[in-house]
C-alpha positions as CSV (number, residue, x, y, z in Angstrom):
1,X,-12.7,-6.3,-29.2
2,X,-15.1,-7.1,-26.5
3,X,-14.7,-9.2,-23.4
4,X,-16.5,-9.8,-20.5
5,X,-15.6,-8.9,-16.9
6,X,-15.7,-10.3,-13.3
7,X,-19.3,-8.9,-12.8
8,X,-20.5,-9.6,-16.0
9,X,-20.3,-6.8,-17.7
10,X,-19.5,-6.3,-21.6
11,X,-16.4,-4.2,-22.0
12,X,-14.9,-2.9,-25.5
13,X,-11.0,-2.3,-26.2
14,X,-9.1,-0.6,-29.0
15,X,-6.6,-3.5,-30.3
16,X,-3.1,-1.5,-30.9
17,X,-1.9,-4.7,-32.5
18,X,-2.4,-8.2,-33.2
19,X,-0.5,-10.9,-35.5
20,X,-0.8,-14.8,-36.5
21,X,2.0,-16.9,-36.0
22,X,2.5,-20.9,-36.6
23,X,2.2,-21.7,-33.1
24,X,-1.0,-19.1,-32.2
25,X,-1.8,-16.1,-32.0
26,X,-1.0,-12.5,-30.3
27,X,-2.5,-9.4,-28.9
28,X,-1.8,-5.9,-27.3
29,X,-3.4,-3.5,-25.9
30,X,-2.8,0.0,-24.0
31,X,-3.5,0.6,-20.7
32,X,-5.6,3.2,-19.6
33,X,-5.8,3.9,-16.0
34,X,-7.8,6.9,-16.1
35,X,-7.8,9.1,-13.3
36,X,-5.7,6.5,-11.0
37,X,-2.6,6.9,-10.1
38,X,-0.7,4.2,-12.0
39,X,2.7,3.3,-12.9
40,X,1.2,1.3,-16.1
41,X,-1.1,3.8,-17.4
42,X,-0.1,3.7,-20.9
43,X,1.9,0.6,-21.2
44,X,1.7,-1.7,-24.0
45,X,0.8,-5.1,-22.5
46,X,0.4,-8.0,-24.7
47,X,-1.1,-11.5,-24.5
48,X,0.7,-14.4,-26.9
49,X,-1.3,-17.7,-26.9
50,X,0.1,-20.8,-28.0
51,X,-2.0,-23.7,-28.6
52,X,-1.5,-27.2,-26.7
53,X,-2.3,-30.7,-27.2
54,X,-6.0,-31.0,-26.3
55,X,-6.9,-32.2,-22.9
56,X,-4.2,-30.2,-21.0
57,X,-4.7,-27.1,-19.0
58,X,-4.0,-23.7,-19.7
59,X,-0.2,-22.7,-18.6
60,X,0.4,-19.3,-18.0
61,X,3.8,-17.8,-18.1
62,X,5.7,-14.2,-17.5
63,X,7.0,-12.4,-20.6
64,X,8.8,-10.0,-20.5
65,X,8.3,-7.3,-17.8
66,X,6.1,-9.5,-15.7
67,X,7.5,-10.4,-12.6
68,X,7.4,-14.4,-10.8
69,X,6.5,-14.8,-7.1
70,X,9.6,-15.6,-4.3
71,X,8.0,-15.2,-1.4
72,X,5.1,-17.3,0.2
73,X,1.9,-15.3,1.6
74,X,0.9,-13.7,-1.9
75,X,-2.7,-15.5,-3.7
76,X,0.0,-17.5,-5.9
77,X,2.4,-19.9,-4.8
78,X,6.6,-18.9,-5.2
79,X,7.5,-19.8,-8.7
80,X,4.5,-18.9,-10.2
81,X,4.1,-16.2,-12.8
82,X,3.3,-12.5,-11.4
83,X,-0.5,-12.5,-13.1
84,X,-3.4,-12.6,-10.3
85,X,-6.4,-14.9,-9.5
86,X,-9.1,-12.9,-11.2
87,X,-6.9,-12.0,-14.6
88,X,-6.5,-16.3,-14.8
89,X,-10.1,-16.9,-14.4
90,X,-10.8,-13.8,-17.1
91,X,-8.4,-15.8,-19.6
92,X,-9.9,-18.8,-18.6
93,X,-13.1,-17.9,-19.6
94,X,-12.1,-16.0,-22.9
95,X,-10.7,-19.2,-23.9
96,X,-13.5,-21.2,-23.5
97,X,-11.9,-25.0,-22.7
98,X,-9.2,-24.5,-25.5
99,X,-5.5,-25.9,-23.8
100,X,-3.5,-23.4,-24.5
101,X,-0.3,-21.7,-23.2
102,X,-0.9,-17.8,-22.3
103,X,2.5,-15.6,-22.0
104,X,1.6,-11.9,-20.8
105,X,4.3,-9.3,-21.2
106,X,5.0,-5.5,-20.4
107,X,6.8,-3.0,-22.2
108,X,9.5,-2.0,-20.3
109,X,7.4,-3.7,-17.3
110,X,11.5,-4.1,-15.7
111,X,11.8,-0.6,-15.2
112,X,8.4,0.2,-14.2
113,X,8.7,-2.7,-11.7
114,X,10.9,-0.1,-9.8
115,X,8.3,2.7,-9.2
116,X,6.3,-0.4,-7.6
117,X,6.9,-2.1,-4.1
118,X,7.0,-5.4,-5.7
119,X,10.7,-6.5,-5.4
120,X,10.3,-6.1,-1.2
121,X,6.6,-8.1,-1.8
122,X,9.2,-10.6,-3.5
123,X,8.1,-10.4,-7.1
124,X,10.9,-10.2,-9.1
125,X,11.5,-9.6,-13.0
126,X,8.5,-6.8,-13.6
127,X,5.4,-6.0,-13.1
128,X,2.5,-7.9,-11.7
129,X,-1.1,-8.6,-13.6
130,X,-3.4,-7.4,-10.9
131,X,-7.3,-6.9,-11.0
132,X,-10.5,-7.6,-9.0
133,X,-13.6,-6.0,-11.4
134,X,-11.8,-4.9,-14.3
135,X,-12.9,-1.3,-13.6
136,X,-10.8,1.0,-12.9
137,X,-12.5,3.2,-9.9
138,X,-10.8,7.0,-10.6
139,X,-8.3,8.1,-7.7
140,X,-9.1,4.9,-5.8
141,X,-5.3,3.8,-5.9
142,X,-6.2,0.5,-5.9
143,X,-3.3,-0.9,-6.7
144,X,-1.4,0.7,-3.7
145,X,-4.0,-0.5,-1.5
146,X,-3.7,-3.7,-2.9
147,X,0.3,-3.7,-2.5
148,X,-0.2,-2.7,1.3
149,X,-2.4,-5.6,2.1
150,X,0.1,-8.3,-0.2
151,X,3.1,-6.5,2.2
152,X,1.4,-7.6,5.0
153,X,0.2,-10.9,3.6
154,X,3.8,-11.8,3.1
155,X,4.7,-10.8,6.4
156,X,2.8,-12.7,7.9
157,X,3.5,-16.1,6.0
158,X,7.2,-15.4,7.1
159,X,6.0,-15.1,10.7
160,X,7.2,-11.7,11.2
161,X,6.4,-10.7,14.8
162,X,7.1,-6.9,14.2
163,X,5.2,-4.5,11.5
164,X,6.0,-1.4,10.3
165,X,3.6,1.0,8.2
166,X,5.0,4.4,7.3
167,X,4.1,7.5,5.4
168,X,7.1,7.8,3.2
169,X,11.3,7.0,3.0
170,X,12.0,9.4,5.7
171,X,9.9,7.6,8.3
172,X,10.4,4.3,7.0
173,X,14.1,5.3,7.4
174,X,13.7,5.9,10.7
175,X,11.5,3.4,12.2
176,X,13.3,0.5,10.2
177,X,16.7,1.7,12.3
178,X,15.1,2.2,15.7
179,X,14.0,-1.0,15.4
180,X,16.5,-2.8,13.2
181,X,13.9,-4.3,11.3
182,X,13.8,-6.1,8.0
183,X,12.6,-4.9,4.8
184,X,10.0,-7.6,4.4
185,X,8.6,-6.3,7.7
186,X,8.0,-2.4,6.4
187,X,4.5,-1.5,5.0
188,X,4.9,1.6,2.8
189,X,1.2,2.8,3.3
190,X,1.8,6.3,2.2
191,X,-1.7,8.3,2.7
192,X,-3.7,4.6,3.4
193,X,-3.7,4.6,7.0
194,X,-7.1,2.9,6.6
195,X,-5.9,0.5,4.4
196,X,-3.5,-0.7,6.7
197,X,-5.2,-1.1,9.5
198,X,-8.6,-2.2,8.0
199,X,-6.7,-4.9,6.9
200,X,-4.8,-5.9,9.6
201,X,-8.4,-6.5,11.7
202,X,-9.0,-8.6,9.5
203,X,-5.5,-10.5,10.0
204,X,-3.7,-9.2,12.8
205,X,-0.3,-9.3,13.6
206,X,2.1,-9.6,16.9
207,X,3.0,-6.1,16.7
208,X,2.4,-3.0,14.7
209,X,4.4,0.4,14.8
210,X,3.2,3.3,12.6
211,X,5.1,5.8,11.5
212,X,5.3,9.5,9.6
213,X,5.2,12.8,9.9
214,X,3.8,15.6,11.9
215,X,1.4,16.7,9.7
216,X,0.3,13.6,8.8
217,X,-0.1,11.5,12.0
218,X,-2.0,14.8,12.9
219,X,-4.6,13.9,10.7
220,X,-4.2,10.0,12.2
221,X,-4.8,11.5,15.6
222,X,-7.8,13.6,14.1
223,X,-9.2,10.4,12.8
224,X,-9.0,10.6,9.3
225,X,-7.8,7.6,7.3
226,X,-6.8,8.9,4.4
227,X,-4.1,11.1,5.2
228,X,-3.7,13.0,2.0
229,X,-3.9,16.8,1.5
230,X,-6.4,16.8,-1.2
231,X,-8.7,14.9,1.4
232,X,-8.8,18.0,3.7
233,X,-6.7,20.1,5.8
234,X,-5.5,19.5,9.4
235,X,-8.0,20.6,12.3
236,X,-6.1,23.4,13.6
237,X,-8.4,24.3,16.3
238,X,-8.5,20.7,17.3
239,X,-4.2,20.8,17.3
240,X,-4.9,23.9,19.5
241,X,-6.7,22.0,21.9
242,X,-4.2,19.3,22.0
243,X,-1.3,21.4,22.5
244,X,-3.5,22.9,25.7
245,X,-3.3,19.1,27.1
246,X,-0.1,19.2,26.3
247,X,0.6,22.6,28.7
248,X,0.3,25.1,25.7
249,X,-0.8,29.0,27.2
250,X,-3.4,30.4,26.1
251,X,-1.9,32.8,23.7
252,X,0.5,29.6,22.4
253,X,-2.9,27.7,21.5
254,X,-4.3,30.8,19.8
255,X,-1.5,31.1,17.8
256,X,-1.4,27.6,16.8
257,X,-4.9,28.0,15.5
258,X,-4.2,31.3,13.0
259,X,-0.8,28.6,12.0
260,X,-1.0,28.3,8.4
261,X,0.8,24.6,9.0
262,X,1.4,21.9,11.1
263,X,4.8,22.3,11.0
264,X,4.8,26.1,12.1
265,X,2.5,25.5,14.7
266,X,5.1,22.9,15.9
267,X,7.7,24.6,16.3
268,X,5.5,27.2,17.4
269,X,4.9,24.6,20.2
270,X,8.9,23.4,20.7
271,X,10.1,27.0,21.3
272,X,8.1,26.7,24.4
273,X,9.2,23.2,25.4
274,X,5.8,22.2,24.9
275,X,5.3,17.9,24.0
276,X,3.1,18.5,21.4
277,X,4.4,15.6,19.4
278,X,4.0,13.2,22.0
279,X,0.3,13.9,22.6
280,X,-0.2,13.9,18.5
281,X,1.6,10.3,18.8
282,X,-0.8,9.4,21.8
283,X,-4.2,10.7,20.1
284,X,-3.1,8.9,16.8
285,X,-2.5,5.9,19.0
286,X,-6.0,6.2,20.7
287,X,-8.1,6.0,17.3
288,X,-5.8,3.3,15.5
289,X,-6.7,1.4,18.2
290,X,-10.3,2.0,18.3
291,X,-10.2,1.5,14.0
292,X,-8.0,-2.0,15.1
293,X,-10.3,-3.4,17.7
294,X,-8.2,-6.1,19.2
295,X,-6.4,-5.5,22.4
296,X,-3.7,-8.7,21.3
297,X,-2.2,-6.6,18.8
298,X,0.8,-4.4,20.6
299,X,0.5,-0.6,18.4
300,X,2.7,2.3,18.9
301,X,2.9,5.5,17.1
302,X,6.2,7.4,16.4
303,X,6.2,11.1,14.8
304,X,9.1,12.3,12.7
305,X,10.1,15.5,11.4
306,X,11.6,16.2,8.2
307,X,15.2,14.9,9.2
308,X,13.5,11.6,10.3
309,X,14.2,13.1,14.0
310,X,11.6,11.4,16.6
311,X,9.5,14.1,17.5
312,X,7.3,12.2,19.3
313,X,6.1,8.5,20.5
314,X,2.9,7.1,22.1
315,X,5.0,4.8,24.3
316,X,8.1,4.0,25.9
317,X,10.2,1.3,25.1
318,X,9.7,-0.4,28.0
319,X,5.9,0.3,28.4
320,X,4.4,-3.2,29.1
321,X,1.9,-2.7,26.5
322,X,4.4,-3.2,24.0
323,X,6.2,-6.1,25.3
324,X,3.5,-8.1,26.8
325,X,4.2,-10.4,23.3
């Protein structure tokens, strides 16, 4: 079948089944996310419609495996069914004025719902029904991206004064104790450094730490937002030269540069008593901010090692910068 898409574009699916009932009728389809990363690439997802009395509007409701909204700050009010803005007005449109009730379910949407962060995004039962084009962009991880900017639109509907974006459990671990924050205030942004803080230019918060490890806030402090190894390696030469600033010899620095890793050139760089991990925290800190371009938000920058160990922070506690708020 063919329908058409946000930009206007014709797009064909393979039906893997469809049925008549006395109420309506029903439809499912597999779902092929092509070279992105996605938890429901290959799920079943089907659309039952139910026809209404004419005059009233179209009702959508979560089947099975699609989650409802809790929380406030997400594009759809708490109590509403998990499926997005742009999915409705598709549906809409497919239905042409008919009133009609629309149920969308997931196979086993409940236990994919786990590999997702919606339960701490307050989406509860399964899945959600995302979608902006209808075109899946390959490696984009769009839907990550999109979870990172719904975390911090919920935080900020709760008034949270505090963020936390990390790179993964260990650092999320960490920070979430140093600071005894809540979950609704942690942003798992994995490799999207730019997606977090992109985004929260546009809609700044109070305060923002950010959080991970060495290797990775290396390439923070190098200036790369997309912190993921297939993006490119770390700038050893450049970690050299910050370990000099940091009081590295000359032989330390040339060693650091033949370092097949981060983490060997760090301890490379802790065997000397060298604060290598404070000046990575304090470079990452210095182009965040430049990417963030608004003095009001308070940012720091706290490096871990593998044991969720801080290894290294851009500020003190009681620096004034981070408790001018």
């Amino acid at each position: 079948m063919s329908i058409e898409l946000p930009g206007g574009k014709q797009a064909a699916f393979a039906l893997a089944a469809h049925g008549m009932n006395k109420t309506g009728a029903w439809a499912a389809v597999v779902k092929d996310a092509g070279d992105d990363p996605d938890v429901t690439h290959g799920a079943l997802i089907r659309a039952d419609v139910r026809q209404l009395p004419e005059g009233q509007d179209i009702i959508f409701r979560a089947g099975d495996g699609v989650g409802t909204i809790t929380r406030p700050g997400l594009p759809l009010l708490p109590g509403e069914p998990a499926i997005n803005p742009v999915p409705r007005q598709m549906i809409r449109l497919a239905l042409q004025g008919a009133s009609a009730e629309v149920t969308i379910s997931v196979e086993n949407g409940v236990t994919l719902a786990r590999k997702t962060l919606n339960s701490r995004l307050g989406i509860v039962g399964g899945l959600s029904i995302l979608g902006t084009t209808g075109i899946v962009v390959p490696f984009s991880c769009s839907a990550w991206i999109d979870s990172i900017h719904r975390g911090i639109d919920v935080a900020r509907a709760l008034n949270l004064p505090h963020l936390a974006a990390t790179t993964g459990d260990v650092s999320e671990r960490a920070v979430q104790a140093f600071y005894r924050l809540p979950e609704t205030a942690l942003i798992e942004m994995g490799d999207f450094a730019g997606g977090v803080l992109k985004y929260i230019r546009r809609h700044p918060v109070p305060r923002l730490t950010i959080g991970g490890g060495i290797a990775k806030m290396t390439k923070l402090a190098q200036g790369r937002m997309d912190l993921h190894s297939k993006r490119g390696a770390a700038d050893m030469p450049a970690l050299a030269a910050l370990a000099t600033q940091a009081g590295a010899s000359a032989e330390l620095a040339d060693a650091i540069v033949v370092s097949p890793t981060v983490a060997e050139a760090f301890l490379l760089a802790s065997g000397q008593n060298i604060p290598l991990g404070n000046h990575i925290a304090r470079a990452a800190y210095q182009f965040a901010s430049s990417v963030l371009e608004d003095n009001s938000i308070a940012l720091d920058v706290m490096v871990f090692n593998r044991q969720g160990n801080c290894v290294g922070r851009s500020h003190l506690a009681d620096d004034p910068d981070l408790n001018r708020r």
